[in-house]
C-alpha positions as CSV (number, residue, x, y, z in Angstrom):
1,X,-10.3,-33.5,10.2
2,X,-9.6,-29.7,9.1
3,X,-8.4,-28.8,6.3
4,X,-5.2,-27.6,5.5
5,X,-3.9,-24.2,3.9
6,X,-0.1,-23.0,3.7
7,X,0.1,-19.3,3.5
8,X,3.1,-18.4,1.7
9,X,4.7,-15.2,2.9
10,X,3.4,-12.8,5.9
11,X,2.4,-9.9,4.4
12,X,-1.2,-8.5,5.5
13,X,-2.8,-9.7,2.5
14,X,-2.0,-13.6,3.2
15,X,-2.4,-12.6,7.2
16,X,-5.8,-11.7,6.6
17,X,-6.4,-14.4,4.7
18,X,-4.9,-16.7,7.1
19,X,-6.8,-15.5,10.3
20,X,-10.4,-15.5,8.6
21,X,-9.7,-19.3,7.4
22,X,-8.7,-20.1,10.5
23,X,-11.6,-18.5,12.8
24,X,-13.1,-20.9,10.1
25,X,-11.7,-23.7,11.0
26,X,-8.9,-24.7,8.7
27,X,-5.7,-25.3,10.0
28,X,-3.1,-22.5,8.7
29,X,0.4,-22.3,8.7
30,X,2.2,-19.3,7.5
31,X,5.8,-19.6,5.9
32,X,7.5,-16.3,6.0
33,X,11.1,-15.7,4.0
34,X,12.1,-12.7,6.5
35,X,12.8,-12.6,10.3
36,X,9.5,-10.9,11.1
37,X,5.6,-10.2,9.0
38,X,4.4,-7.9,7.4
39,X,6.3,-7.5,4.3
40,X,5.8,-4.0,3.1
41,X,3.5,-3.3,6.1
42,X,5.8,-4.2,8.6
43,X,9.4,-3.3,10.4
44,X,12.9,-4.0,10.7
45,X,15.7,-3.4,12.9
46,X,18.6,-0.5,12.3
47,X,20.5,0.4,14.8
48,X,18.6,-0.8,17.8
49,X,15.3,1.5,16.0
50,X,12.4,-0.1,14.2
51,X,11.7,1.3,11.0
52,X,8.8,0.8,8.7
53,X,9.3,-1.6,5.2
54,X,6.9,0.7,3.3
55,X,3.5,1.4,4.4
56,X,3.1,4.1,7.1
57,X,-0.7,5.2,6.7
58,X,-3.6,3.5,7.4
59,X,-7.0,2.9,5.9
60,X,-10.3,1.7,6.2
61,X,-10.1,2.0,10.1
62,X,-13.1,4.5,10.4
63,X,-16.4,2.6,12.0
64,X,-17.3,0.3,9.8
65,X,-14.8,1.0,7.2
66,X,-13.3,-1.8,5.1
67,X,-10.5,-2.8,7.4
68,X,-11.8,-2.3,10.5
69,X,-15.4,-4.4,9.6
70,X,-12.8,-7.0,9.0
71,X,-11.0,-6.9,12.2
72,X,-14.0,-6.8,14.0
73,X,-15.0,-10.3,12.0
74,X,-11.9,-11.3,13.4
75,X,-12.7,-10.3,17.3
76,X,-9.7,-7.9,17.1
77,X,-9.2,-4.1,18.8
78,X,-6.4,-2.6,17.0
79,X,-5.1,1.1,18.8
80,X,-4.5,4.0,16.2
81,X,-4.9,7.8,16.0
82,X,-7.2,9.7,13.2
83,X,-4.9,11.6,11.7
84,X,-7.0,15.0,10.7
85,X,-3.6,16.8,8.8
86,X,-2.4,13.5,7.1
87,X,-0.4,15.0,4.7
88,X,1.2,17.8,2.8
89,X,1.8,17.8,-1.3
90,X,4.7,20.4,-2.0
91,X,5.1,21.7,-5.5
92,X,7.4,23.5,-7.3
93,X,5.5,26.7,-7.0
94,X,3.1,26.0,-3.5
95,X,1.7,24.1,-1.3
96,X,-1.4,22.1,-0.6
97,X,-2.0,20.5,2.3
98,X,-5.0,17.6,3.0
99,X,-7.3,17.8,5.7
100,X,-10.0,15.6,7.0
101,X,-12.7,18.0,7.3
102,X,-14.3,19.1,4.1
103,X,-14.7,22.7,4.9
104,X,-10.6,23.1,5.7
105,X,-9.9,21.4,2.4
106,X,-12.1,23.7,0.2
107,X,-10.8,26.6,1.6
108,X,-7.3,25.0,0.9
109,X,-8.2,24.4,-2.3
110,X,-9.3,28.0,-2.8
111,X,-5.8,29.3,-1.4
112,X,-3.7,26.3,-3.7
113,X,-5.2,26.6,-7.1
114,X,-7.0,30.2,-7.2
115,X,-6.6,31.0,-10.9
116,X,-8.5,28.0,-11.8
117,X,-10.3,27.4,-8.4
118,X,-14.3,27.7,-9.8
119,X,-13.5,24.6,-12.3
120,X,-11.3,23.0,-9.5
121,X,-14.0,23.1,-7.1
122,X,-16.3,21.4,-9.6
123,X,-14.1,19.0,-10.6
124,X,-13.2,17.7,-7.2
125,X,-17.0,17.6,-6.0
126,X,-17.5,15.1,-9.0
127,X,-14.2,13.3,-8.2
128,X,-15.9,12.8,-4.6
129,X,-19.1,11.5,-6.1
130,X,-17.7,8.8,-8.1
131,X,-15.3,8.1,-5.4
132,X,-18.2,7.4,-2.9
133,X,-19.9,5.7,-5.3
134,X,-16.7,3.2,-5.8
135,X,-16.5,3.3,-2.1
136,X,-20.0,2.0,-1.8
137,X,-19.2,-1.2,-4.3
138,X,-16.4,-2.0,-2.7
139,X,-18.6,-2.4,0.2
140,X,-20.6,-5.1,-1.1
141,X,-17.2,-7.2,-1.2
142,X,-17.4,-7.9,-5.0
143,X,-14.2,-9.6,-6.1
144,X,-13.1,-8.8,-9.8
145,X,-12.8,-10.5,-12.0
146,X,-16.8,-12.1,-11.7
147,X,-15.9,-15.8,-12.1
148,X,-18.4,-17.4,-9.5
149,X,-21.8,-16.3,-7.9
150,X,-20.3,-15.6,-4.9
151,X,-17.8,-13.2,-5.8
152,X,-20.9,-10.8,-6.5
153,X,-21.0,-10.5,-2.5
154,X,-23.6,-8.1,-2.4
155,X,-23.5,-5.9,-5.4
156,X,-26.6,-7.2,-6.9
157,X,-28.6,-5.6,-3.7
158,X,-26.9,-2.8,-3.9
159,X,-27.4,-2.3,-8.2
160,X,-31.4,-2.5,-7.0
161,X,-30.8,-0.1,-4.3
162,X,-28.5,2.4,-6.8
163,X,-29.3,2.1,-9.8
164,X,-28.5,5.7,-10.7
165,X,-24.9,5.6,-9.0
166,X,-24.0,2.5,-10.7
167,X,-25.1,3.8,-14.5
168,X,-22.3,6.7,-13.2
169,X,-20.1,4.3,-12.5
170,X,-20.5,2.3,-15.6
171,X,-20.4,5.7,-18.3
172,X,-16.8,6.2,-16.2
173,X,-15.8,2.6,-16.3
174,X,-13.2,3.3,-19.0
175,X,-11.9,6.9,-17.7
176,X,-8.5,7.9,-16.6
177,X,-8.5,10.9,-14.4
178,X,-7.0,13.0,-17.6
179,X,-10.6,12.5,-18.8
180,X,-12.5,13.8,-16.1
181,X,-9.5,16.8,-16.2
182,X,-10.5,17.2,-19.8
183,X,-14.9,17.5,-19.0
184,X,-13.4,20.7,-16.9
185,X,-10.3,21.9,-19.2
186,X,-8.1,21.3,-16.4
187,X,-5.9,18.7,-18.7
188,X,-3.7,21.8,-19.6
189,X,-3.7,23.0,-15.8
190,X,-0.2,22.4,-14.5
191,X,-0.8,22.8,-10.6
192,X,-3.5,20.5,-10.0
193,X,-1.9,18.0,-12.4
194,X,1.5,18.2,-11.0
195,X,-0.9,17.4,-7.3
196,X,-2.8,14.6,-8.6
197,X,0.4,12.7,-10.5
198,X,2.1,12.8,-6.9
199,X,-0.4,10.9,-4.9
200,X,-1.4,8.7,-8.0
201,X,2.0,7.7,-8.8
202,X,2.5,6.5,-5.2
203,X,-1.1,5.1,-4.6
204,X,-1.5,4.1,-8.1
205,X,1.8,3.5,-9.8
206,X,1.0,5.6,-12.6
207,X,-0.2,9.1,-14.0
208,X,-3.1,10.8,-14.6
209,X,-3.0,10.1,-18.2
210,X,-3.0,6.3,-17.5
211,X,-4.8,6.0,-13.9
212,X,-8.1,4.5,-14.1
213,X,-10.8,7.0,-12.9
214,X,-13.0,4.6,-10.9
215,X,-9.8,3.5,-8.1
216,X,-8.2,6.6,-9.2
217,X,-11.2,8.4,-7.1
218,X,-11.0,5.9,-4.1
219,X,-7.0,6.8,-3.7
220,X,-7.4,10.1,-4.1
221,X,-10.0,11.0,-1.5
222,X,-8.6,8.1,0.9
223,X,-6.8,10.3,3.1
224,X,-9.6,12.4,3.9
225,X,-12.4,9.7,4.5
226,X,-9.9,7.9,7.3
227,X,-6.2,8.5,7.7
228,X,-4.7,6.9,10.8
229,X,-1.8,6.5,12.4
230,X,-1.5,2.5,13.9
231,X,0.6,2.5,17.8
232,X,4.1,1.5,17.2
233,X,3.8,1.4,13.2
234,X,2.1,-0.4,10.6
235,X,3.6,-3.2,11.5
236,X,1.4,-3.9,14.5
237,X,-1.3,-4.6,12.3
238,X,0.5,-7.7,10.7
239,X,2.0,-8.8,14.0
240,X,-1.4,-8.7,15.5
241,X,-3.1,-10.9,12.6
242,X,-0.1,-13.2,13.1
243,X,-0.8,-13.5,16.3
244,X,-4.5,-14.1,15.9
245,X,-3.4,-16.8,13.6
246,X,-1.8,-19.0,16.4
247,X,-4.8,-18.3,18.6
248,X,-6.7,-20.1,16.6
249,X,-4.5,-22.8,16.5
250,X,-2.5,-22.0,13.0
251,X,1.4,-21.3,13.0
252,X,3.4,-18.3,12.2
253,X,7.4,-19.5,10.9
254,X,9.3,-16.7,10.3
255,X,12.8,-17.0,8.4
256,X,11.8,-20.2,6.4
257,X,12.1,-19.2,2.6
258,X,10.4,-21.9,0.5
259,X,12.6,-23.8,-1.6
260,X,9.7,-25.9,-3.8
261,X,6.3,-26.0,-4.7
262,X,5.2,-28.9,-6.1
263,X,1.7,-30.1,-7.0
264,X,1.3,-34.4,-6.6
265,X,-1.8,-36.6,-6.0
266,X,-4.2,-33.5,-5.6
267,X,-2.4,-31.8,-2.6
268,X,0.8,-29.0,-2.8
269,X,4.2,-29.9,-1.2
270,X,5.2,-26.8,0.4
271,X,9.3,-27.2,1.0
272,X,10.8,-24.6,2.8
273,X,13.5,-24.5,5.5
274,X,11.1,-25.1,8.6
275,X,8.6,-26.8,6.9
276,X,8.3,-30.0,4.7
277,X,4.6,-31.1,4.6
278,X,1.6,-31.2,2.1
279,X,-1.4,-29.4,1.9
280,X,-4.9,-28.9,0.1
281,X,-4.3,-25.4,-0.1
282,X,-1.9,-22.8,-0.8
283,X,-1.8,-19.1,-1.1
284,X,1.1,-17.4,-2.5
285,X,0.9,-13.8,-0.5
286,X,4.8,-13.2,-2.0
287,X,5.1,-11.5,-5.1
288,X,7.3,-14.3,-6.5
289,X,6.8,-17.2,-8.5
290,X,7.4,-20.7,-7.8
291,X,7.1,-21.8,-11.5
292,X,4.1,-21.0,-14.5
293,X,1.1,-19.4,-13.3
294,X,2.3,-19.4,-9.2
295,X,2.4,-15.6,-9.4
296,X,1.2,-12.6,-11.1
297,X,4.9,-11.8,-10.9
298,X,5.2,-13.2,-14.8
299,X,3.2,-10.9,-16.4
300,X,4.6,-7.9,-18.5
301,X,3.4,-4.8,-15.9
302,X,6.1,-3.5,-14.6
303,X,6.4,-3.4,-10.2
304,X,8.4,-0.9,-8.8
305,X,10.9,-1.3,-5.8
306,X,11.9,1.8,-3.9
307,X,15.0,3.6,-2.6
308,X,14.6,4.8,1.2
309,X,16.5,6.6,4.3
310,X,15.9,5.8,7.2
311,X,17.0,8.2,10.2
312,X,16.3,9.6,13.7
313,X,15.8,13.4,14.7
314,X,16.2,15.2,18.2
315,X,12.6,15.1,19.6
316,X,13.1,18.8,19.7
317,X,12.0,18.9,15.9
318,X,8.2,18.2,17.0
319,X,7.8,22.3,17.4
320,X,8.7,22.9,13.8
321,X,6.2,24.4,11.7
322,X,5.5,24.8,8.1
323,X,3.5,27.9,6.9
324,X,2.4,28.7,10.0
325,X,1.2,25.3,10.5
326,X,2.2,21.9,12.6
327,X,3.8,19.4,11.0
328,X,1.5,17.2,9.3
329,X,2.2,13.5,9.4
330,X,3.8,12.9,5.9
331,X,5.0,15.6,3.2
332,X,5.4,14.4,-0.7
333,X,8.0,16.8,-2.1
334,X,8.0,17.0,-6.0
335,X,11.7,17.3,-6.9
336,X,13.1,20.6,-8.8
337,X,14.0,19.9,-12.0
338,X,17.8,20.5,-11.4
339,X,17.5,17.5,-9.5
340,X,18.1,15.5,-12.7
341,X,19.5,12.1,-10.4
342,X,15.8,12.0,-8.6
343,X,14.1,12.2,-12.4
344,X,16.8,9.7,-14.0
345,X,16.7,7.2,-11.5
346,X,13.7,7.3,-9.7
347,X,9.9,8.5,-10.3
348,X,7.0,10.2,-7.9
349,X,7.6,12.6,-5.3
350,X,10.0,12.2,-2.0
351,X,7.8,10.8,0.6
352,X,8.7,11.6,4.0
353,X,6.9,11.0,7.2
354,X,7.7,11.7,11.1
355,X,6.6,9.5,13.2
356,X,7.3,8.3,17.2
357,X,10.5,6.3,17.6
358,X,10.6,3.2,19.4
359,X,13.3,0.3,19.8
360,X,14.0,-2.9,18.6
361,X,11.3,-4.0,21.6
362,X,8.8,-1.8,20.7
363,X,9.3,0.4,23.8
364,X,8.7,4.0,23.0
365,X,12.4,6.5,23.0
366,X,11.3,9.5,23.7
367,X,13.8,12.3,22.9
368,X,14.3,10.8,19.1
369,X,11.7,11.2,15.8
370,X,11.6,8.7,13.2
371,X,12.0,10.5,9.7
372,X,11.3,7.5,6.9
373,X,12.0,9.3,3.3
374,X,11.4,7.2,0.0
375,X,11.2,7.8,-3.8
376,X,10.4,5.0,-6.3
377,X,13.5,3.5,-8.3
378,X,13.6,0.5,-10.7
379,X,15.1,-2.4,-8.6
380,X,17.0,-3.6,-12.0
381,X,19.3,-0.7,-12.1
382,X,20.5,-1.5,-8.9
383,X,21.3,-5.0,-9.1
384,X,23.6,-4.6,-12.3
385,X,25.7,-2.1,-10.5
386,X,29.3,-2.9,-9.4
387,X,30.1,-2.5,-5.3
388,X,31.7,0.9,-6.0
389,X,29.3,2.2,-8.4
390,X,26.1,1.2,-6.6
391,X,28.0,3.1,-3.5
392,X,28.6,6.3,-5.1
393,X,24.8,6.0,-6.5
394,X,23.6,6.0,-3.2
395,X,25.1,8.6,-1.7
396,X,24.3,10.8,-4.6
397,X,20.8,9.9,-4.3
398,X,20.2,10.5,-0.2
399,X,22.0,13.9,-0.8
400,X,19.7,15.0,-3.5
401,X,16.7,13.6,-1.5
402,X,18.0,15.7,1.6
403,X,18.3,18.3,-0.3
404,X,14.8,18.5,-0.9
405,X,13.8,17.8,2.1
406,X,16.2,20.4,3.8
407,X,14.5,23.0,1.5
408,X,11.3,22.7,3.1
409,X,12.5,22.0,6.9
410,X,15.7,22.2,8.6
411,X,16.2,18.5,8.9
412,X,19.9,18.0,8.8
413,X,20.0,20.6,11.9
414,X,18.5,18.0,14.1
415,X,20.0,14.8,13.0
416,X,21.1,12.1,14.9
417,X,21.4,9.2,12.5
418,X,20.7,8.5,8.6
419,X,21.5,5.3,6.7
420,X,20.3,5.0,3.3
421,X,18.7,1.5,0.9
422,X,18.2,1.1,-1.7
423,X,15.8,-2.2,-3.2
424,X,18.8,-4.5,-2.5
425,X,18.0,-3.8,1.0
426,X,14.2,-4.5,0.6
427,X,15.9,-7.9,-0.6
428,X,17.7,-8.0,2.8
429,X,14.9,-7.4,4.9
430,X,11.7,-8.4,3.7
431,X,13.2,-10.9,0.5
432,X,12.1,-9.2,-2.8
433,X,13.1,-5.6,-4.2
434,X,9.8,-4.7,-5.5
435,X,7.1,-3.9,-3.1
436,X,4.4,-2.0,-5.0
437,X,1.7,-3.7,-7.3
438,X,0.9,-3.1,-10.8
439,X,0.2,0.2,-12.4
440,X,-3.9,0.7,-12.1
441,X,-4.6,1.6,-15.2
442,X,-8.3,0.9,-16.8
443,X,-6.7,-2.4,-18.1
444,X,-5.8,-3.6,-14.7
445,X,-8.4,-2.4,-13.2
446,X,-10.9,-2.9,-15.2
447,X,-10.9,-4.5,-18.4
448,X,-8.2,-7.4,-17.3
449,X,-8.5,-6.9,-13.5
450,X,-5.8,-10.0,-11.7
451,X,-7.7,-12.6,-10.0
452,X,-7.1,-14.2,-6.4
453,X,-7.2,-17.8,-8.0
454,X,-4.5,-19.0,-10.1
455,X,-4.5,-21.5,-13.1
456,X,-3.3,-24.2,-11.2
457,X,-6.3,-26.1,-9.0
458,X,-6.0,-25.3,-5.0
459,X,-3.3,-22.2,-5.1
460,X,-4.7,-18.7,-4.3
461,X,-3.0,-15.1,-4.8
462,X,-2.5,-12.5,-2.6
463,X,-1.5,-9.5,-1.9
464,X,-0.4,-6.1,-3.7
465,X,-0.4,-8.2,-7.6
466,X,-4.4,-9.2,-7.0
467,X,-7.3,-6.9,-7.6
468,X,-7.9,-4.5,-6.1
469,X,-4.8,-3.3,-6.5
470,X,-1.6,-1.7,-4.4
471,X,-2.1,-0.6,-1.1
472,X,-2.2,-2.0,2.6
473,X,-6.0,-1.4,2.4
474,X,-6.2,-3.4,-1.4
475,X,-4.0,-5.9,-0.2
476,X,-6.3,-7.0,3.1
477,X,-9.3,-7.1,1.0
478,X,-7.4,-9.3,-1.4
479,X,-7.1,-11.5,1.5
480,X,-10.6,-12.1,2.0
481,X,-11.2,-12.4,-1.4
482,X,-9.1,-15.4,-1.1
483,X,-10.3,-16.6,1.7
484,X,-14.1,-16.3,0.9
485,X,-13.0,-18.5,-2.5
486,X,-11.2,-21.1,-0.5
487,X,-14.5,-21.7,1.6
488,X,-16.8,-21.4,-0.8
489,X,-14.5,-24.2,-3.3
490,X,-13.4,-26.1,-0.7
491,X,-15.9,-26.2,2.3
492,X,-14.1,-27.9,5.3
């Protein structure tokens, strides 16, 4: 007889997790709280449209990159398009704008920072070298924290092979990236800083003067090693590992919000609204705790939720340009400081993307763009605001982000539709208002990295609050950690 998991919650992390135990095997079933999986990589319905919960860009999709050596494990062919101009970074002063190939991006480096660009150049050459070097670890599927032999995967190979990259990586173990500004005076060097702090503090929840250097690199030289764009959204990924799941003979139940999670005669009751049944093993992919020690949820970090518009454009917008340029796929707009509502209740840059529309079928509508637009908020601030207030709040928030936005393109002169959230409408959609992990600073990441196993015997965590860390990418891999440990603990 198989053993039995329950995956709680359907985001990629606990999909991934779920498909590889069952190719494996085990019987899974998935409780989900929303109508559909994915969580923050996957969709929901406005006005007949599907829009995106949260993640829009891929990773780890190259040939043998992290994600897609995993779907291949998992016999899967998932469609998607490199992106080679993923994104554009626009500060107060210029622009800088990311490209794949790495002669385009030193000579945009040259044009973005040239009073400084000689140290720049040096200092984002190194920034690469540890980055491939973290890249290469990650690789031999380690899972920190070491608390078995087989969470070593392959890193003690690869230490023989590298001994010299991995004494690099060991002097920078307990570097933020304001350190590695510092080796090259660039601490004091307002443009590149102001560039760094927007992709870290949506990658890495934090600053440079608390991001840990080692992920730090990884995130910051992602988009260039393999940005893609996934056919009809993120959320195709999720829904295809959901639907690999019941292939092999697990179950998907969607809109069945767990009520209890109890722990009696060495298996977990998993009560939910579709499901009342016991198990040997449970994964909690939510965010949420079900009581002490269910969740990284109780620790002190602080998550962050995020406030979002979602709209359409005539398709017409396609032959805009900026500088001279296409359209890349996604622009981070660092606010003006007059915007004081954008620094007083939110944090990071406005991230907007453009992307194909499609219905609430998934059938393609072709004379609209999807425009997604987000900047990160504290969910609290929200939830203790009366019905008025919070309405006001929100309007005053979507007219400063379109502001910004409106600066850069003409975005309001092809509008068709806008509707605005805020995280009581992550609550809606997807069941919780936060839907980033934990800041990656060198405690997190390093020192006091959170583990896939909890303190409880049997339950597992997933997802965006487990090592390695935020992300669609961190979040898979967190879902073979947990897997590999089920299998290796408990052997069917």
């Amino acid at each position: 007889m198989s053993k039995t998991v329950c995956v709680i919650g359907a985001g990629i992390g606990g999909l991934m997790a779920g498909a590889l135990l069952a190719k494996e095997g085990w019987h899974v079933t998935v409780v989900e709280k929303a109508t559909t999986v994915g969580g923050s990589a996957g969709s929901y319905a406005r006005k007949n449209r599907r829009f995106p919960t949260g993640a829009t860009i891929a990773f780890g999709l190259e040939e043998r990159g992290l994600l897609d050596t995993l779907f291949h494990e998992l016999d899967m062919n998932i469609p998607f398009e490199l992106l080679h101009h993923p994104m554009d970074i626009l500060l107060d002063d210029r622009k800088i704008s990311i490209f794949r190939d790495k002669t385009e991006w030193e000579n945009e480096m040259r044009r973005a920072f040239p009073e400084r660009i000689g140290d720049v150049l040096a200092f984002w050459r190194r920034l690469e070298q540890i980055s491939e070097a973290v890249y290469a670890v990650t690789e031999t599927r380690v899972s920190l924290p070491i608390q078995r032999l087989y969470d070593l995967g392959n890193l003690p190979l690869h230490v023989l092979a590298h001994p010299g990259s991995m004494l690099q990586l060991a002097r920078y173990a307990t570097h933020t990236v304001e350190d590695l500004l510092r080796m090259y005076k660039l601490d004091s060097y307002t443009p590149l800083r102001q560039f760094l702090d927007a992709q870290l503090l949506d990658a890495a929840q934090t600053d440079c003067t608390e991001a840990a250097l080692l992920p730090s690199s990884l995130a910051l030289n992602i988009y260039r090693r393999g940005s893609f764009y996934v056919e009809k959204g993120m959320g195709q990924l999720s829904e295809a590992l959901a639907q690999r799941i019941i292939e092999l003979g697990g179950e998907v139940l969607t809109a069945s919000p767990v009520k209890e999670l109890q722990y009696e005669d060495s298996k977990w009751r998993i009560s939910s609204r579709k499901r009342n049944e016991v198990y040997d093993t449970v994964i909690n992919n939510t965010g949420i705790s079900f009581g002490p020690g269910t969740s990284h949820s109780e620790s002190e970090d602080v998550s962050w939720g995020a406030y979002r518009i979602d709209a359409l454009l005539n398709a017409s917008f396609w032959h805009q340009e900026l500088n001279g340029r296409p359209l890349p796929f996604a622009l981070q707009i660092v606010p003006e400081k007059e915007q004081a509502i954008l620094y007083s209740d939110g944090h990071g840059p406005v991230y907007v993307t453009f992307q194909p529309a499609y219905n609430r079928q998934h059938e393609p509508v072709e004379d609209e763009i999807m425009m997604t637009c987000s900047i990160h908020t504290q969910s609290k601030q929200w939830e203790q605001l009366s019905k008025e207030d919070y309405q006001d709040k929100k309007n005053s928030v979507a007219k400063a982000m379109f502001q910004e936005i409106q600066k850069v393109l003409p975005v309001e002169d092809y509008l068709l539709y806008s509707e605005a959230g805020t995280p009581l409408t992550y609550q809606k959609y997807i069941g919780k208002t936060e839907v980033g992990g934990f800041p990656l600073t060198v405690r997190n990441a390093i020192l006091k990295p959170k583990s896939v196993r909890s303190s409880h015997p049997q339950l597992y965590i997933a997802g965006e609050q487990a090592f390695p860390g935020p992300g669609t990418l961190s979040s898979a891999l967190s879902g073979y950690h947990a897997a590999r440990a089920i299998m290796k603990s408990h052997p069917s």
